[in-house]
C-alpha positions in Angstrom: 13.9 59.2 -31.4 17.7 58.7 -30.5 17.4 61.6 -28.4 14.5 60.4 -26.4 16.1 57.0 -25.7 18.8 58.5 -24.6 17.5 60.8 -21.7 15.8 57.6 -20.9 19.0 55.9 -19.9 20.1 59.1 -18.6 17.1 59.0 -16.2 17.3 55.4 -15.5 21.3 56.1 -13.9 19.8 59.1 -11.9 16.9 57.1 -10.8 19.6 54.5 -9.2 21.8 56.9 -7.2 18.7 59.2 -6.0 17.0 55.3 -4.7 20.8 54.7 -3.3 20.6 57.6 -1.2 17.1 57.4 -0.1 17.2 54.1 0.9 20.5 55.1 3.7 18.5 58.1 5.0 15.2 56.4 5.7 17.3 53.7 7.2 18.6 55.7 9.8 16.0 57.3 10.5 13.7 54.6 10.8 16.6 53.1 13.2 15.9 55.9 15.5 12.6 55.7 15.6 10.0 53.4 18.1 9.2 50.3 16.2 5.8 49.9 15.3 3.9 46.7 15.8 1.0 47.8 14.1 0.1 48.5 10.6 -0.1 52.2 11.7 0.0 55.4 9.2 1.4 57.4 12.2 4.6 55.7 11.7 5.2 57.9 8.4 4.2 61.1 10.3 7.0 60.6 13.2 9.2 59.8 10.5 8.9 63.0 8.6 9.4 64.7 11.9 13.2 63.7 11.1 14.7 65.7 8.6 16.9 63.0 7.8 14.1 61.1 6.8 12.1 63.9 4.8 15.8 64.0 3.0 15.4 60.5 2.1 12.0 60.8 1.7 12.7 63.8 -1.0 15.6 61.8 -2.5 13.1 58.9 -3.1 10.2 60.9 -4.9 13.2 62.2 -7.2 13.8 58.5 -7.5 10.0 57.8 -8.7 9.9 60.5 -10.7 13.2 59.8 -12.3 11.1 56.0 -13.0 8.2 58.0 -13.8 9.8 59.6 -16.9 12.2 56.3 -17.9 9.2 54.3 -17.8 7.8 56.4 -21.0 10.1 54.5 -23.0 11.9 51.4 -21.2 10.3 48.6 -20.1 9.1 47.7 -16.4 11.4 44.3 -16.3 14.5 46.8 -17.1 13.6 50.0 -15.0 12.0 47.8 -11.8 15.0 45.6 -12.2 17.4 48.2 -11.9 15.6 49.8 -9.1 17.5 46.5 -7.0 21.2 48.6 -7.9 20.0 51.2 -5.5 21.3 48.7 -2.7 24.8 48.9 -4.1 24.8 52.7 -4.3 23.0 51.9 -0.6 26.0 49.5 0.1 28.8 51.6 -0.5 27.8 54.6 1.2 27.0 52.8 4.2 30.1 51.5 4.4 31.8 54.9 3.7 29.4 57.1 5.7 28.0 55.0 8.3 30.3 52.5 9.1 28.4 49.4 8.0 30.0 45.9 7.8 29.4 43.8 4.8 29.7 39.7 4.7 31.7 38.6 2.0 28.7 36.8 1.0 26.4 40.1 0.6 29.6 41.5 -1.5 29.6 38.8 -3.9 25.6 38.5 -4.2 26.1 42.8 -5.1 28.2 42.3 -8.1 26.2 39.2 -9.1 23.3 41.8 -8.9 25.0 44.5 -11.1 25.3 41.6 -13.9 21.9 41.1 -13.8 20.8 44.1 -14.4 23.8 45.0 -16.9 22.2 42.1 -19.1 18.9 43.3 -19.0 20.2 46.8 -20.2 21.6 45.3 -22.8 18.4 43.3 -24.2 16.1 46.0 -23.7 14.0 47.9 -26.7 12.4 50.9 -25.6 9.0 51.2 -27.1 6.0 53.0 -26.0 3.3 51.6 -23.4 0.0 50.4 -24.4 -2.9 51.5 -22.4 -4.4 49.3 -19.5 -8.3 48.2 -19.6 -10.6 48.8 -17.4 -10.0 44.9 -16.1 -6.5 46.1 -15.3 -7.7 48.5 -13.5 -9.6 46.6 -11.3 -7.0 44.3 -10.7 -4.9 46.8 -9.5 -7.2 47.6 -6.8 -8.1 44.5 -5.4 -4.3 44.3 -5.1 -4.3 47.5 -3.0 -7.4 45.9 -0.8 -4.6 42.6 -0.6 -1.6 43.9 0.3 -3.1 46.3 2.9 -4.9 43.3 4.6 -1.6 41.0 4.7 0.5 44.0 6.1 -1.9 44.0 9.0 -1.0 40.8 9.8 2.7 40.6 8.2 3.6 43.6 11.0 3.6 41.4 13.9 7.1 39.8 12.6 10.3 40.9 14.3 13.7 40.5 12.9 14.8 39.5 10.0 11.9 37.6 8.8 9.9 40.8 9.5 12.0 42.8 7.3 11.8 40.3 4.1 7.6 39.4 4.6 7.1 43.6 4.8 9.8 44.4 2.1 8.3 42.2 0.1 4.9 43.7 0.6 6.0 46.7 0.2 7.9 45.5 -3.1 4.0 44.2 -4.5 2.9 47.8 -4.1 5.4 49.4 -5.4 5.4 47.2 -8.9 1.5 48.1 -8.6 2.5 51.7 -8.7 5.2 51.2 -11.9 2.6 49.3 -13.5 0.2 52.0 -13.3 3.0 54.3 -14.1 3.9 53.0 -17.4 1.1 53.7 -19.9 0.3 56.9 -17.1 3.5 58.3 -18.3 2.8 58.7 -22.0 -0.2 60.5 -21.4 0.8 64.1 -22.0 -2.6 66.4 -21.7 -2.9 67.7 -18.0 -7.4 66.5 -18.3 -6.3 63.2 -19.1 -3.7 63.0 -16.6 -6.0 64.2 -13.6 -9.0 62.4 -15.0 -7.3 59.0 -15.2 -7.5 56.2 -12.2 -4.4 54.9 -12.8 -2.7 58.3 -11.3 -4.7 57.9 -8.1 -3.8 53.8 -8.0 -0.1 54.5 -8.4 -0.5 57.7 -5.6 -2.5 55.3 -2.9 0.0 52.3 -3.9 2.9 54.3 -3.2 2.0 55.5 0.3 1.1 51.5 1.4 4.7 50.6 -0.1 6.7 54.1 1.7 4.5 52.8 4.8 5.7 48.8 4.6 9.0 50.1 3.5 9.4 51.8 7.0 7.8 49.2 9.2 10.6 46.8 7.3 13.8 48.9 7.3 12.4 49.0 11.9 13.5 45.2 11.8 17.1 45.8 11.7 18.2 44.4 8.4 18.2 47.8 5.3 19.6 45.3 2.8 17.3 42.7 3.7 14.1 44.5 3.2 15.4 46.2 0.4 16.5 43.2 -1.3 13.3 41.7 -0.9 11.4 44.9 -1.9 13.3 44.8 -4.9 12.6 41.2 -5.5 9.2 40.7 -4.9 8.5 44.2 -7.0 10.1 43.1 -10.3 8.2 39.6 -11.3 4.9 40.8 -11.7 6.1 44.6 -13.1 7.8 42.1 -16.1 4.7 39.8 -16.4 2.4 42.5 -16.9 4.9 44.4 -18.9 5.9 41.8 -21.4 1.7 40.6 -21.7 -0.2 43.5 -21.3 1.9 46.9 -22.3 4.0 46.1 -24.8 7.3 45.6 -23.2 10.0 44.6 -25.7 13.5 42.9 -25.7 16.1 43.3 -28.6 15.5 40.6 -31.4 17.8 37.9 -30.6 18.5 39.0 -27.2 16.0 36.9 -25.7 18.1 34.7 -24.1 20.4 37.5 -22.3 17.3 38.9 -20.8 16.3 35.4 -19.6 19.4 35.6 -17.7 20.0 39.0 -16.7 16.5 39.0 -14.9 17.4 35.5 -13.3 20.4 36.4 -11.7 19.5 39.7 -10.9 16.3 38.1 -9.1 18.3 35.1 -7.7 21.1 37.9 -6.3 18.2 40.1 -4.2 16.8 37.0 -3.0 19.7 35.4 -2.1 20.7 39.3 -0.2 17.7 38.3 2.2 18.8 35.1 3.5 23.0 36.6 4.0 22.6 40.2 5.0 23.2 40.9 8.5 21.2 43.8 10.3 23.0 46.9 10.2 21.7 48.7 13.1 19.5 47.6 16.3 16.0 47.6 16.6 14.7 50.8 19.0 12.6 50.0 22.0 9.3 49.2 21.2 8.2 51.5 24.3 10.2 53.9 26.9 10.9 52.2 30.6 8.4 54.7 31.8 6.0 52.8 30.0 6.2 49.2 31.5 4.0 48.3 33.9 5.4 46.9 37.5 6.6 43.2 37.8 7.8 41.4 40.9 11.3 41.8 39.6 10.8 45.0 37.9 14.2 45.4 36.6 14.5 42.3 34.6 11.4 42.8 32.8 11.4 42.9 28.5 10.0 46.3 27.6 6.2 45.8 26.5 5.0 45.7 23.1 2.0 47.2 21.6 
């Protein structure tokens, strides 16, 4: 047993680094590509025709699988928690790599953030997942029907407000995904694996979150939509954790966990409102595209 809780921490501090670097390379290479303004799957196929991206891309399923296999024995509020300390890993080799210029503020709100989440390592018991009903597993797709039918609206928002409304979305799906995740993990025959919804939920929730992820990071702000990914994704993951599968937290650690997940939750929300954009939006069409004004020259590129 000591062994096994130990590779779990072991895969929870690879899961953050891999989700570090992911979230840099889809970054820039969503920031090089033609920003949707429609809730449009195609976006993910010009992505992956950047290898930058498919990097990111491959550093991010790492990432879920990493979470795939700490989730056998941590608990959602710890492991989706500490999916938010990819932005530091983010942070820091943005700076180093790309140049990036952090606020003060966004500094600060970063080491508040790795507090948090040091807390909630600290108050976590691992203990196995119990399984979700077939209630559960309704409610997990009428979420998917939700979330897709609010991103076709939420995609119309530029800037920074785009980036939080779509992070967050994409933060809902992804805690969908972890939730189905978490009793998917402990089962270990390959019949039961393929034969149970849960794998297909956490597949189909997965693509609508890498999808809103990319239409968010287009908005100019990585931090921001991360942030607010990360946010949005960890309250209902711990809800449904702590009711439903069994989640634990150290006998009189209660109150460390309390505040762990509050700061960590108050840092990533407060990372939405003071992060700057780190990179400009790209046109929503090429010049070729615009149709003739009378002063041609001075006219805003269309959007579609």
């Amino acid at each position: 047993m000591r062994h096994v809780v130990s590779s779990g921490w072991c895969f929870l501090a690879a899961m953050i680094l891999a989700y570090g670097v992911a979230n840099l390379l889809q970054s820039a290479a969503a920031a090089r590509t033609t920003v949707h303004h429609t809730f449009d799957p195609s976006l993910l196929v010009r992505l992956a025709g950047q290898r930058t991206y498919l990097l990111g891309l491959g550093c991010q399923v790492l990432g879920f699988v990493l979470a795939f296999l700490a989730r056998e024995e941590l608990p959602l509020f710890l492991v989706q928690a500490s999916v938010a300390a990819g932005l530091g890993v983010t942070a820091v080799l943005g700076v180093l790599l790309l140049k990036w210029s952090l606020p003060a503020a966004e500094i600060v709100l970063l080491a508040l953030l790795m507090v948090g989440i040091a807390a909630l390592v600290k108050s976590a018991q691992p203990a196995v997942a119990r399984p979700l009903g077939a209630a559960a597993i309704a409610g997990l797709t009428l979420a998917l029907l939700l979330i897709g039918g609010l991103g076709v609206f939420a995609v119309r928002l530029q800037g920074a407000l785009g980036s939080v409304v779509l992070g967050s979305l994409a933060g809902v799906g992804f805690s969908a995904a972890a939730i189905a995740a978490r009793p998917l993990a402990n089962e270990h025959s390959a019949a039961g694996f393929f034969a149970n919804p849960l794998l297909y939920l956490l597949i189909v929730h997965s693509l609508v979150g890498q999808l809103l992820l990319g239409l968010a990071m287009q908005r100019g702000s990585t931090t921001a939509a991360v942030a607010a990914m990360d946010a949005a994704g960890a309250v209902p993951a711990a809800i449904v954790g702590l009711l439903l599968l069994g989640d634990r937290i150290e006998p009189g650690k209660e109150w460390l966990a309390g505040v762990g997940f509050v700061v960590t939750l108050a840092s990533v929300i407060a990372l939405t409102r003071y992060a700057e954009p780190q990179h400009h939006q790209a046109p929503a069409t090429p010049p070729s595209a615009r149709r003739p004004e009378p002063a041609p020259l001075r006219t805003a590129p269309t959007s579609h």
